[in-house]
SEPATOR-38286 format. One line per 10 residues: number of its first residue (from 0); their letters; for each residue x, y, z of C-alpha. Coordinates in nm, 3 decimals. Each point is the difference from the previous one (the first is absolute). Example, Ala and Ser with C-alpha at 12.3 -4.5 7.8 and 13.67 -1.06 7.14 Angstrom:
2
0) AS) 1.230/-0.450/0.780  0.137/0.344/-0.066 .
This chain:
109
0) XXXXXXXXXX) -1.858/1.020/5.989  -0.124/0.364/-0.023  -0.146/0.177/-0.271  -0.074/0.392/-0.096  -0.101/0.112/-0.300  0.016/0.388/-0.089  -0.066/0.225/-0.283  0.301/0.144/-0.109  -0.151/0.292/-0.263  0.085/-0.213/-0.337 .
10) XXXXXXXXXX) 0.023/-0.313/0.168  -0.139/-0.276/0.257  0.251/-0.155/0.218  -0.031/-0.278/0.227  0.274/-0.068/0.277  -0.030/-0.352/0.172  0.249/-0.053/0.281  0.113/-0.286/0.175  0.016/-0.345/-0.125  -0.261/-0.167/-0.306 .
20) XXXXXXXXXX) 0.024/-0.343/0.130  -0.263/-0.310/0.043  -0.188/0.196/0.249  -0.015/0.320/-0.151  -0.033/-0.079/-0.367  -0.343/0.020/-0.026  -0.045/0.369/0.161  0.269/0.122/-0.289  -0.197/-0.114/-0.270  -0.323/0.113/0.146 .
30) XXXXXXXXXX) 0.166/0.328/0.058  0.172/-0.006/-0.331  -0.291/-0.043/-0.226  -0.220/0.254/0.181  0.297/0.226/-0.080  0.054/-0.120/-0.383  -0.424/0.037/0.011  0.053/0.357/0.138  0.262/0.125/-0.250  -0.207/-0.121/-0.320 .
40) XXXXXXXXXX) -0.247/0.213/0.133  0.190/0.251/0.060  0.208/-0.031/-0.325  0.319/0.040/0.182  0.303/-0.231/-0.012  0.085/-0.217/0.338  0.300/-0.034/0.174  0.118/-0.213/0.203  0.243/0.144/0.275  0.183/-0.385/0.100 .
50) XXXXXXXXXX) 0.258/0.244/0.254  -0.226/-0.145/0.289  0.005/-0.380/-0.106  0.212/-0.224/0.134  -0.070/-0.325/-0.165  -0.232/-0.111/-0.252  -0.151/-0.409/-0.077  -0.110/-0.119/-0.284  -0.349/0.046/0.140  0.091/0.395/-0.008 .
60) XXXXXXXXXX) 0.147/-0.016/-0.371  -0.323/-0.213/-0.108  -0.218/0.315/0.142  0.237/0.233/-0.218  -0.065/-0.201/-0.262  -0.326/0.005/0.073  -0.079/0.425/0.016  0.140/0.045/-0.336  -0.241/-0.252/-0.146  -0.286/0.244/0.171 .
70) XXXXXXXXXX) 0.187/0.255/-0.130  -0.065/-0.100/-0.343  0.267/0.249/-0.140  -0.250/0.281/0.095  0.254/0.107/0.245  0.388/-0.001/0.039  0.120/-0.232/0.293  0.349/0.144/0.094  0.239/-0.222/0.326  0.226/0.287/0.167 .
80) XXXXXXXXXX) 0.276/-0.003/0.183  0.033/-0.352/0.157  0.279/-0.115/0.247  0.244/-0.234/-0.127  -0.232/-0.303/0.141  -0.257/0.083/-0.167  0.173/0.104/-0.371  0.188/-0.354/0.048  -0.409/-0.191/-0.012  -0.124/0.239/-0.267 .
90) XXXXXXXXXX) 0.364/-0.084/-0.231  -0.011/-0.386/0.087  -0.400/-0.007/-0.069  0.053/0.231/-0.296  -0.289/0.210/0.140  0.248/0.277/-0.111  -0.053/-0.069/-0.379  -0.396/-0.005/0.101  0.002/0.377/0.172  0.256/0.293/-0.052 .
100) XXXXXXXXX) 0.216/-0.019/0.367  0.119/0.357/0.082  0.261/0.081/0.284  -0.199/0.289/0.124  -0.404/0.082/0.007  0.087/0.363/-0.124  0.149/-0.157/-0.327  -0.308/-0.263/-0.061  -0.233/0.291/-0.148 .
C-alpha cells in the first residue's frame, strides 16, 4: 500500500494505492490520522480518493472508523470514487451510511 496526500486549494486529499490488507493496515491508519490531524488544522474537508485501492479488510475499515473519531466532526471525511471491490466492502460493512461515497473526487467537495 501507497499513500500521497496533497492539498487540493479547498481540500486535503489522500490517495492510498494498492491493497489495505494484514500487512499494510497499520501504515493506512498511521497515514490516515496524520492526514485527518492535518485537515483539522487546516480546516479543510478530507477526501479520500479509493480509485487506487484494490481491496480493503476489516483491519482497513476499523482505521476508517477510526480517523473520523479523530476527526471529531471538526472536519468532513468524504470516500471517492471506489472500484466496484471496494463499494461492494463499504455497502456490505455499511461504512457507506458512516461516510458520504462519491463516484468521482471532483464531486466530493
Amino acid at each position: 500500500m501507497d499513500w500521497r496526500l496533497r492539498n487540493d486549494g479547498d481540500r486535503l486529499v489522500a490517495s492510498p494505492t494498492g491493497r489495505v490488507d494484514e500487512d499494510s493496515w497499520k501504515a493506512f491508519s498511521t497515514h490516515l490520522t496524520a492526514a485527518v490531524r492535518d485537515a483539522v488544522a487546516a480546516k479543510a474537508p478530507l477526501v479520500i480518493d479509493l480509485s487506487g485501492l484494490e481491496y480493503m479488510t476489516s483491519k482497513g475499515l476499523r482505521a476508517l472508523t477510526m480517523a473520523k473519531n479523530e476527526a471529531r466532526g471538526q472536519v468532513a471525511i468524504r470516500l471517492a470514487a471506489p472500484n466496484e471491490t471496494m463499494r461492494r466492502i463499504l455497502s456490505i460493512s455499511r461504512y457507506d451510511m458512516l461516510f458520504p461515497v462519491v463516484d468521482d473526487v471532483d464531486q466530493a467537495g
